[in-house]
N, C-alpha and C positions, 0 to 999 in steps of 0.2 A: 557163664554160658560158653559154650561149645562150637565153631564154627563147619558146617559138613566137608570134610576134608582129612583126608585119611593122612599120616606119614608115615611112609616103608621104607624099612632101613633093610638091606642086606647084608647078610654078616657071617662071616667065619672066622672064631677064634678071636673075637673082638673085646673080651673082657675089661680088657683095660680101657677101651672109649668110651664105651657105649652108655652106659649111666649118664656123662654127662651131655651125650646126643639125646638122650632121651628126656630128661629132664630141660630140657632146652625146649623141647614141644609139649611137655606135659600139662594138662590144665586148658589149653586151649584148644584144642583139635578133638576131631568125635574120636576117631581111629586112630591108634601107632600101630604098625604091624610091623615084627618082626621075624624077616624070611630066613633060615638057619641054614647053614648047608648042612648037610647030612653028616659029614666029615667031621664037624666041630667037635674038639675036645678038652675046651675050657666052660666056664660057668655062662658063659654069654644066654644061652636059652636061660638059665635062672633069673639073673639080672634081668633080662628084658620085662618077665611075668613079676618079678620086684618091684617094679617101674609101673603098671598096670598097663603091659603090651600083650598083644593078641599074637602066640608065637605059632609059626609054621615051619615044617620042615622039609628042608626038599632036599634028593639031591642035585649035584652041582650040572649044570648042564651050559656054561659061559655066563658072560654079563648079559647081553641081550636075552635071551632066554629066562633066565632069571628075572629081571624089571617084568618081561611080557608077565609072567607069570602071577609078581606081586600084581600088576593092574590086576588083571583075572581077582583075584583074592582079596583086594581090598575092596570096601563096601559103600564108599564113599561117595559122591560123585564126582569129586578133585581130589589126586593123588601128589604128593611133595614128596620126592624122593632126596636122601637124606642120606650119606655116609655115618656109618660109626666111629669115625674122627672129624668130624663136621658137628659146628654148632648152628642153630638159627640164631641170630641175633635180635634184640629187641625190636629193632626198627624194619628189620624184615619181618618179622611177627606183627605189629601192627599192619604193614603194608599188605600182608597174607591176607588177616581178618578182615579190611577194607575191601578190598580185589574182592574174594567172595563173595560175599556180601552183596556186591553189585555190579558182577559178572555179566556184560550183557551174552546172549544164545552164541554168539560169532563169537566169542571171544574159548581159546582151548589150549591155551598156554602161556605160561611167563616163565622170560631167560632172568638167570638171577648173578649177581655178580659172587664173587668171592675174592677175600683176603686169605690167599698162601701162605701158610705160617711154615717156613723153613729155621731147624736150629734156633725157633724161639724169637725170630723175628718176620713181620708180617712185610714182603714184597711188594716192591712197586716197580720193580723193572722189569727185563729179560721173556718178554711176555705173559707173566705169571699174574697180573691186574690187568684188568677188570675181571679177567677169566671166564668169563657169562657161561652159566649153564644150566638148558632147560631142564628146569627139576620141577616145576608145576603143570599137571598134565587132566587134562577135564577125561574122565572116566569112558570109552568107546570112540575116543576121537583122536587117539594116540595108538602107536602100534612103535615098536624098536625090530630094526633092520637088524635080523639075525649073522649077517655075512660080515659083521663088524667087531668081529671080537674082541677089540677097547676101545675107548675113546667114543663108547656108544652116542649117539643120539637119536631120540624118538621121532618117528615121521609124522607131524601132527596135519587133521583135517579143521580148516580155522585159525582163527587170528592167534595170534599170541603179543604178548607186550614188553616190556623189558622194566624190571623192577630195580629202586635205589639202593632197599636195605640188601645185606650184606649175609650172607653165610660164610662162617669161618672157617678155617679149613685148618687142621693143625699137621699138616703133610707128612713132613721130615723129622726126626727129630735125633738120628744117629746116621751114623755113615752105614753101617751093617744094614740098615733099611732103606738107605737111598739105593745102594747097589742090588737088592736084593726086589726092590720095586719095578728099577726100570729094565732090569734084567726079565723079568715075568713078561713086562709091559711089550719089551721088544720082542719076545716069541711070541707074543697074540697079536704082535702089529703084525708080524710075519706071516702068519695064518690067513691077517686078510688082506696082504699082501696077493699069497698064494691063490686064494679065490679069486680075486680079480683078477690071474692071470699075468702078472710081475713076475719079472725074472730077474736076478742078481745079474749086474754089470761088473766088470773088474771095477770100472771107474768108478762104481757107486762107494766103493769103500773109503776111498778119498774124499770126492769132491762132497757126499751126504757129510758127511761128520762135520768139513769143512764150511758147510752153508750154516747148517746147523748152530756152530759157533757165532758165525758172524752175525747171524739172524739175531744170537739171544744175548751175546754182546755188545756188541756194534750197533745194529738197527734198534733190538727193542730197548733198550738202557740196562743190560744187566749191570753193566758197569755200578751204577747209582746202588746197587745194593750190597757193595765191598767186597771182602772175602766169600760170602756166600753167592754173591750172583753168579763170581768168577767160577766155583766151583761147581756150581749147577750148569752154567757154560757148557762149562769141559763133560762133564758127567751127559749130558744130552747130545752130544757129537758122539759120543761112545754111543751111547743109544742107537742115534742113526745108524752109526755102522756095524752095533752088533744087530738092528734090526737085519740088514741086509747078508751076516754071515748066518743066521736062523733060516733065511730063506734061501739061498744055496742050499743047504741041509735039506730043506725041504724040496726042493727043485733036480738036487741032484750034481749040482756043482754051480760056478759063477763061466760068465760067456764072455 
């Protein structure tokens, strides 16, 4: 038996995850929907309909944009939104089918934790646990703030809860993909940077990178997670500060 609950995966060029995102939810959910970008030019739309997914294709219009859109198109009345390197896990799978089940009307969302699997080990420091992220969302009572170009979250009307079990996450897995991640991530922080009206500081090129470290070393314990915390560390000070050379670019210089 089937719980009414849609899962929408987003995906371009995902073939290599997606089989086991999907099989991860299959069997117990009414709906998987997978939303394609137009762009994609690997087998991902096949796989999905392999899988017994409901595949649509759009083109790419950002993340916000996209989420609004799968709500729109999935049929469900509770939608779990679900990366194609992301698993559900067991114990979040039961906790899903309970929550449902006996959702009181107030209630229109659960944050959900996640284990960061960086180079094949699952993080516990540098901020990367608990990680919480609302991914269960009660169908007309969620909307995503289109001015947010990553790091989306949904504006929900209603309660929401915070659930134990766990979504995996299998992040990283090469350096050519770390760089290649947070490099994207920082022109669409930039963007909404630039919406809001932020403008590049000299000082910002210094002191972001600089906090930035200390935040993910220092305060949050990357340290506890050895070679790799240190290196995600340093790779997310880069971050901060090539967020803020994206946005000069876009502004027009730094002040």
């Amino acid at each position: 038996m089937t719980v009414p609950l849609s899962v929408a995966i987003i995906a371009k060029n995902e073939a290599r995850h997606l089989a086991a995102a999907l099989q991860s939810v299959t069997g117990w959910v009414a709906e998987v929907l997978v939303l394609v970008d137009a762009a994609t030019s690997d087998d991902t739309a096949a796989i999905a309909v392999a899988h017994g997914a409901r595949v649509e294709v759009a083109a790419w219009r950002g993340f916000p944009a996209q989420r609004n859109l799968a709500l729109e198109l999935c049929q469900q009345p509770w939608v779990f939104f679900l990366d194609a390197d992301e698993r559900v896990e067991p114990a979040l799978q039961q906790e899903l089918i309970t929550l449902i089940k006996t959702a009181p009307e107030e209630l229109s969302g659960a944050w959900v934790p996640r284990h960061n699997v960086f180079f094949g080990r699952a993080l516990v420091g540098g901020g990367w646990y608990p990680d919480r992220q609302l991914r269960l969302l009660r169908r007309g009572a969620a909307q995503y703030d289109l001015a947010r170009a990553v790091h989306e979250v949904a504006t929900v009307r209603g309660d929401c809860v915070v659930l134990d079990g766990h979504i995996r996450h299998l992040n990283i897995e090469t350096f050519a993909e770390l760089w290649r991640k947070q490099a994207d991530y920082a022109r669409r922080e930039a963007q909404t940077f630039a919406a809001q009206g932020r403008r590049t500081r000299l000082r910002n090129y210094v002191g972001a990178p600089l906090r930035e470290f200390r935040l993910r070393y220092l305060t949050n314990g990357g340290w506890r997670d050895g070679w790799v915390g240190l290196v995600l560390a340093l790779v997310m000070a880069w971050y901060a500060a090539q967020t803020f050379v994206y946005l000069a670019r876009l502004d027009g210089g730094s002040r």
